[in-house]
N, C-alpha and C positions, 0 to 999 in steps of 0.2 A: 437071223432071229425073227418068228412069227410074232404078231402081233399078239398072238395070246401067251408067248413066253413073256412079253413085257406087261402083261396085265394090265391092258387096256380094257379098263368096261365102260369108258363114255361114249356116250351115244353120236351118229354121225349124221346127219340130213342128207338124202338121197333129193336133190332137186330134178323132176320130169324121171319121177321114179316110175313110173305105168311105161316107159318108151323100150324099145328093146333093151339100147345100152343101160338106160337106170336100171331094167330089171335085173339085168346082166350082174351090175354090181353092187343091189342088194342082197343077190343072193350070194355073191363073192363073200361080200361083211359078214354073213351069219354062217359062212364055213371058216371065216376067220375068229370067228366068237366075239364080232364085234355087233352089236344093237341098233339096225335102224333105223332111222325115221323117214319114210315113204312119204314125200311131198308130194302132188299133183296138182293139177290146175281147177278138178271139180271133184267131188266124190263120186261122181259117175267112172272117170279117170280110173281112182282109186283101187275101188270096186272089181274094178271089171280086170283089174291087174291079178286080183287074187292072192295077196301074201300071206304065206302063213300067220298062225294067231301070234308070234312072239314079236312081228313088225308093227311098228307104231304107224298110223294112218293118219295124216292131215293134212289138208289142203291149205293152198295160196297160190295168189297171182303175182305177176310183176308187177304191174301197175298198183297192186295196193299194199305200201311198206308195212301197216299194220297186222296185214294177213301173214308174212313175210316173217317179220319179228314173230310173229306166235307161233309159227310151223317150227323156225326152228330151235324152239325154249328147250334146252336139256341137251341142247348136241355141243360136241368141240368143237365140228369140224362140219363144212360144208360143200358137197361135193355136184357140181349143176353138170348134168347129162339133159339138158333140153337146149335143143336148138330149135330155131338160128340161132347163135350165140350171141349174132349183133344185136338183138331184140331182148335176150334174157342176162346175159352175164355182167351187165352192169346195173339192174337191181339187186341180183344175187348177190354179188360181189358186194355190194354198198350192202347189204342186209346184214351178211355176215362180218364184214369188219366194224359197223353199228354194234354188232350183238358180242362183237372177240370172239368170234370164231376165224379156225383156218378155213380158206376158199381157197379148193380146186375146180377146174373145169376141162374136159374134152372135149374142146374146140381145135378144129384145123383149120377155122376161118382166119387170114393174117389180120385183118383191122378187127376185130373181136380181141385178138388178144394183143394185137400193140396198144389198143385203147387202155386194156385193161390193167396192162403195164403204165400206162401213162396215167392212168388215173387214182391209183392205189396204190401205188409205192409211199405214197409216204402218209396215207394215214392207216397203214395196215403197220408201217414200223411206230407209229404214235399209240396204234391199240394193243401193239404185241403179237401180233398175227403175220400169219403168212401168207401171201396169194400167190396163187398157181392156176395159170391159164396152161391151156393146150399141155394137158397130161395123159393125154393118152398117144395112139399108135400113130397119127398125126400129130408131131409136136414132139411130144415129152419123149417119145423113144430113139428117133434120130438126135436131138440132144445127146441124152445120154451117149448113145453110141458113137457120137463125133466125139464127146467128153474122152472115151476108151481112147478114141484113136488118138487122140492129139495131145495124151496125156506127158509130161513131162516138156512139149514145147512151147517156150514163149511167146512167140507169135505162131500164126495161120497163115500162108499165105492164097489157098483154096481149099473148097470142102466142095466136092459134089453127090449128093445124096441121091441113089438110085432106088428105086422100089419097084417090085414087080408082082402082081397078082395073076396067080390063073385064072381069076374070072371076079367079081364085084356084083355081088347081087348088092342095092342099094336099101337102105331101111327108108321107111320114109321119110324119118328126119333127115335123112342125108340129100333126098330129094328136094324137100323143101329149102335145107341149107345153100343146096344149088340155086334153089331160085333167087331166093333173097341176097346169095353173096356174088354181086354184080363188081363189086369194087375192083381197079386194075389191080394185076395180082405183081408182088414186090422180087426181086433177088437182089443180090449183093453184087458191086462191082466196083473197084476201088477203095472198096472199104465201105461206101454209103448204100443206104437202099434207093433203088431203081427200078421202075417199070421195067415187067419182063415183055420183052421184044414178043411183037403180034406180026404175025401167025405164032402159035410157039413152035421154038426149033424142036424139030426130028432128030433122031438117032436110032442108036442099035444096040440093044444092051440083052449080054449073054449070061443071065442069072442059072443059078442052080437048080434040079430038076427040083419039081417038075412043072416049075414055072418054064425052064426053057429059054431059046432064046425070042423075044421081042423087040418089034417096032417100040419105040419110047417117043413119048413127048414131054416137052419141058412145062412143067405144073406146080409150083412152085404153092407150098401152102403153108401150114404156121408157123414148122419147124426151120424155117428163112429168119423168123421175126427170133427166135428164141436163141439160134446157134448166132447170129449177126449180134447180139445184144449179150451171150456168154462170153464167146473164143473171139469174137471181134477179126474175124477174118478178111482177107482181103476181097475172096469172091467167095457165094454159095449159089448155088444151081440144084433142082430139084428137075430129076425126072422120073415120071411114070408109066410103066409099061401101056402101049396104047389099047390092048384088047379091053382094060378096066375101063377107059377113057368110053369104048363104044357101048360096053355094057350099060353103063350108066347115060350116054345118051340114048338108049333102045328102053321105051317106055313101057315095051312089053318084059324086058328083064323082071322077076321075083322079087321078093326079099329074101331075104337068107330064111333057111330050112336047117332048124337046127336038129342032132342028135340027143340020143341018149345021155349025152356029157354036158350039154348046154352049146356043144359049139356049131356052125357050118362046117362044112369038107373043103370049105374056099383055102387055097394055100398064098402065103407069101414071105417074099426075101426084100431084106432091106438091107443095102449094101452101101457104105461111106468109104468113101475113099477120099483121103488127108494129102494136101502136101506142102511140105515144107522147103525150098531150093530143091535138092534133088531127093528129100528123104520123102518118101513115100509110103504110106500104111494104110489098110484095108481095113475093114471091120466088116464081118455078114453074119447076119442072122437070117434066119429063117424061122417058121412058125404057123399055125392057122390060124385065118378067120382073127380080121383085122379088130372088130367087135367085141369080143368076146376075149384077146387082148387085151383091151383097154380095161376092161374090168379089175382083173389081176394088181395090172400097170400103175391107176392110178388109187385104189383101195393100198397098196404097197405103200405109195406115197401121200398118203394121207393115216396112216397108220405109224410112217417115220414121224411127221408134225408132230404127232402125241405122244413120243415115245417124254420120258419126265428128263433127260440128257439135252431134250434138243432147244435151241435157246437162241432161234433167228427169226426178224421180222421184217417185211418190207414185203415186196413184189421180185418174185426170182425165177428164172428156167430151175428144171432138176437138176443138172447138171454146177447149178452154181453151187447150190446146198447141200445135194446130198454126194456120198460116195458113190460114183457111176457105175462102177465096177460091181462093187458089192449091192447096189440096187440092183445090178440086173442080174448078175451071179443067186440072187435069191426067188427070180424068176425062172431058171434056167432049168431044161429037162423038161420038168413039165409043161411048158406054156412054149419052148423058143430054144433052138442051139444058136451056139455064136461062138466065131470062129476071129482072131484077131492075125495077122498078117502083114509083113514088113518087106515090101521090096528095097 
């Protein structure tokens, strides 16, 4: 069910809506029939983004709650696409459970969104609200898709999350986010989260064309903090193909070059593989253009928050709240195939 069969007209805050990904997913909301409000940091910002006349325009900063409170007067739902996340999503976050609105954010940063877990779980369940960190293609979609695979079992006893790109042209926020998120990065082992071993380990991982097969390194980023805190497994491990790894350290790499669809030609596969004693289960997707994923991904999921059924508040992964299956089954085809698999 779209969002315009459930007749949603409230309006949604697009926070660091001038950056690629916010543009990304205001223009999502207004294919959805949903009404944005285009936040930025200055009217210069704004401006220069160019929204059509039907997007609401207003600025605010982090630093000032008052600007904050007013950008987002008239919305349900608040959605922060500006990073670093560690610098933004804990005013956002505080703005909108202030004001009862839901907050989402696409963060892949792990201490952005463990924080944000730890800090608003419980006055987002006193407002009635929901908070949702790390909803997009970092985060929120290896959830879910660990959610597919591990469906029906009681315990976890590993999950390791493979992903592979042909290539990572980086936006700038992503560069920035690099620089600012210095923090040591977490996995799961025994059950607790643990500093991932430095150097990180290498491997060799044989993804679907036409990513191919790649060098992998162990990169472990939100979706550690969110499956660890859902399915409560005994170990997680994240690895990414290493060609994305060099892109993004080569300062001469682009930013994505989008088409005529809004997207990049950048392709990728994201592969979980479950196990339980000897039972064993796959899950791959595939898809383009990690960015412009996330759009879809977490406009979906902030479109469930307002659906008039839905009746949960606190700080949650997707995978606790909503149906995994049918969230991403509603994705499916156009944005991603995905393929489930039982040894």
């Amino acid at each position: 069910m779209s969002d315009a069969e459930t007749n949603i007209s409230r309006k949604i805050a697009v926070y660091g809506a001038n950056g690629h990904t916010g543009r990304l997913v205001v223009s999502e909301l207004l294919k959805r029939g949903v009404s944005p409000i285009a936040v930025a940091r200055s009217s210069e910002a704004i401006s220069a983004a160019q929204f059509p006349g039907e997007v609401t325009r207003r600025c605010a900063t982090v630093d000032d709650p008052l600007s904050l409170d007013t950008a987002f007067e008239g919305a349900a739902a608040v959605i922060n696409c500006a990073g670093a996340f560690l610098d933004t999503a804990n005013a956002i976050a505080g703005a909108a459970v202030r004001k009862r609105l839901h907050y989402l954010d696409v963060t892949a940063e792990q201490a952005s969104a463990q924080k944000t877990f730890e800090t608003f779980d419980s006055s987002a369940r006193e407002a009635g609200v929901v908070v949702l960190p790390a909803m997009g293609f970092f985060g929120g979609f290896a959830d879910l898709l660990a959610t597919v695979a591990t469906k029906g079992w009681a315990s976890v006893d590993d999950i390791n999350v493979m992903i592979g790109l042909d290539s990572w042209h980086p936006t700038r926020g992503t560069r920035l986010t690099g620089e600012r998120n210095t923090a040591r990065r977490l996995v799961v082992e025994k059950g607790a989260l643990v500093p991932v071993q430095l150097p990180p380990a290498e491997g060799e991982g044989t993804f679907v064309q036409p990513v191919g097969h790649q060098r992998t390194l162990e990169v472990p980023l939100s979706e550690i903090i969110l499956i660890s805190r859902h399915l409560k497994p005994k170990a997680v491990r994240t690895f990414l193909s290493a060609n994305a790894i060099e892109d993004i350290r080569d300062t001469s790499t682009p930013v994505p070059r989008l088409d005529e669809t809004g997207r990049s030609p950048q392709r990728f596969v994201v592969e979980i593989v479950a196990r339980l004693g000897q039972e064993e289960r796959r899950v791959v997707a595939q898809g383009r253009d990690i960015y412009a994923f996330s759009a879809p991904l977490v406009c979906e999921a902030a479109g469930r928050l307002l659906r008039p059924e839905f009746n949960r508040a606190g700080a949650y992964t997707p995978g606790q709240i909503f149906d995994a299956a049918d969230l991403l089954n509603s994705l499916r085809s156009e944005h991603f195939t995905l393929d489930v698999l039982e040894d």
